[in-house]
N, C-alpha and C positions, 0 to 999 in steps of 0.2 A: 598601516597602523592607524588608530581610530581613539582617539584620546577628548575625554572629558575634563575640565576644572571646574569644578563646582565649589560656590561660597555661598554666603550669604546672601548679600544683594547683587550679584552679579556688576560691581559699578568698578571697580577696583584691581586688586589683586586675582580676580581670575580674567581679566578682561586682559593686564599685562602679560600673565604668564601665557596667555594665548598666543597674545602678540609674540611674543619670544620663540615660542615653540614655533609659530606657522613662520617667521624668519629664520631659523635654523632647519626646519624640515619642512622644505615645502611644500614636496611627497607626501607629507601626512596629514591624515585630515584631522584637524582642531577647531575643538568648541567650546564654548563657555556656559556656564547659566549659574542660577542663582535660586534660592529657595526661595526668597521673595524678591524679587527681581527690581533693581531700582534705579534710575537714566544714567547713563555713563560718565562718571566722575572726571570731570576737566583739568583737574591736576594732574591726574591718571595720564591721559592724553598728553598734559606737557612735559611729565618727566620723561615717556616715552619717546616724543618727537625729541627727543634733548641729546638722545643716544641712535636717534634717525629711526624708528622703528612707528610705523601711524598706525593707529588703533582709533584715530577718530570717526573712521566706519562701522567699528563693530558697534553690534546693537546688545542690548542687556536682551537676558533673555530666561525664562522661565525654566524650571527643570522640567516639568509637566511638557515640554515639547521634545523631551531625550527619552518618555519612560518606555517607548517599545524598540529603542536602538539598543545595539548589542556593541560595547566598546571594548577594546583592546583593555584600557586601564582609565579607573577614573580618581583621578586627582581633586582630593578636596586641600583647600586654604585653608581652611579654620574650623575651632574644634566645633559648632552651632553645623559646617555643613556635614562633617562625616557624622554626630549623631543624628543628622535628619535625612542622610543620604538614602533613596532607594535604593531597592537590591532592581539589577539591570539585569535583561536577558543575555545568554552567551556566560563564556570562561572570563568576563570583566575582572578584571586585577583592581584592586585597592590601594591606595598609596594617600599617606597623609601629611601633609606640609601642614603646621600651627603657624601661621604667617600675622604678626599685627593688621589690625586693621586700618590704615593710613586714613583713612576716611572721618576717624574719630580722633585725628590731631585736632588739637589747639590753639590758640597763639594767632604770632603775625601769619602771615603770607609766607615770606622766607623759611620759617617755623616749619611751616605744614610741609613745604615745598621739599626740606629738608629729610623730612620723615618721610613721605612718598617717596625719595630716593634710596633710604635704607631699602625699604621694601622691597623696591623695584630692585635693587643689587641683587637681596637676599633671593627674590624670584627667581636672578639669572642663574646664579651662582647654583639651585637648585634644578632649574631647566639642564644648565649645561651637564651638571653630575645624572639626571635620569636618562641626557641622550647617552652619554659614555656607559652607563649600565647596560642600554638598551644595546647598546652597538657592539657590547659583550657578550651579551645573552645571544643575539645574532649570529656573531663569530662563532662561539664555541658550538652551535650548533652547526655550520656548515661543517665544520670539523669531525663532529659526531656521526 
């Protein structure tokens, strides 16, 4: 299985949701990018380290380095990446998550840190319902 999340800046919410996915499927190969691609948001990395999952490896990363891979499914965050998403080589499946962008909180530090955690929730809670889908579509097809 060969999965994309594509957002906007690639610094956030698809840097998490990667992190999620490649910890629940380690079998699968997961990648992120971003339409304009921007350094990896450090709050990003401590909400994730918060719930044990490191992401402070991954690097941002431009979509222009995905346009001749062929993906199983490509996952956008936000609605700037699915109207600017390429069309990908291959049977690529489309799925859209509208996810805030945590990036553009406000406030104190606690404030921000707060909001990065919705997110990062909202991430799992969507991670874990695409692997359950996924691990359906799977089953019913060995059945068929």
């Amino acid at each position: 299985m060969k999965i994309l999340f594509l957002c906007t800046s690639n610094s956030c919410r698809s840097q998490m949701a990667e992190g999620f996915l490649k910890n629940y499927k380690k079998d699968w190969q997961v990648e992120s990018a971003g339409i304009s691609p921007k350094e990896l948001n450090q709050l990003a990395v401590k909400v994730m380290n918060e719930i044990n999952i490191d992401i402070s490896k991954q690097k941002s990363k431009g979509i222009e380095n995905f346009l001749k891979d062929a993906f199983d499914y490509v996952i956008t965050v936000c609605d700037n990446a699915r109207e600017s998403c390429p069309i990908f080589p291959g049977k690529t499946q489309l799925i859209h998550w509208n996810l805030t962008d945590p990036a553009e909180a406000s406030g104190t530090l606690e404030e921000k840190l707060s909001i990065f955690r919705k997110v990062r929730d909202e991430i799992e809670e969507n991670i874990l319902e695409f692997i359950e889908n996924e691990d359906l579509l799977k089953n019913k097809s060995k059945e068929d």
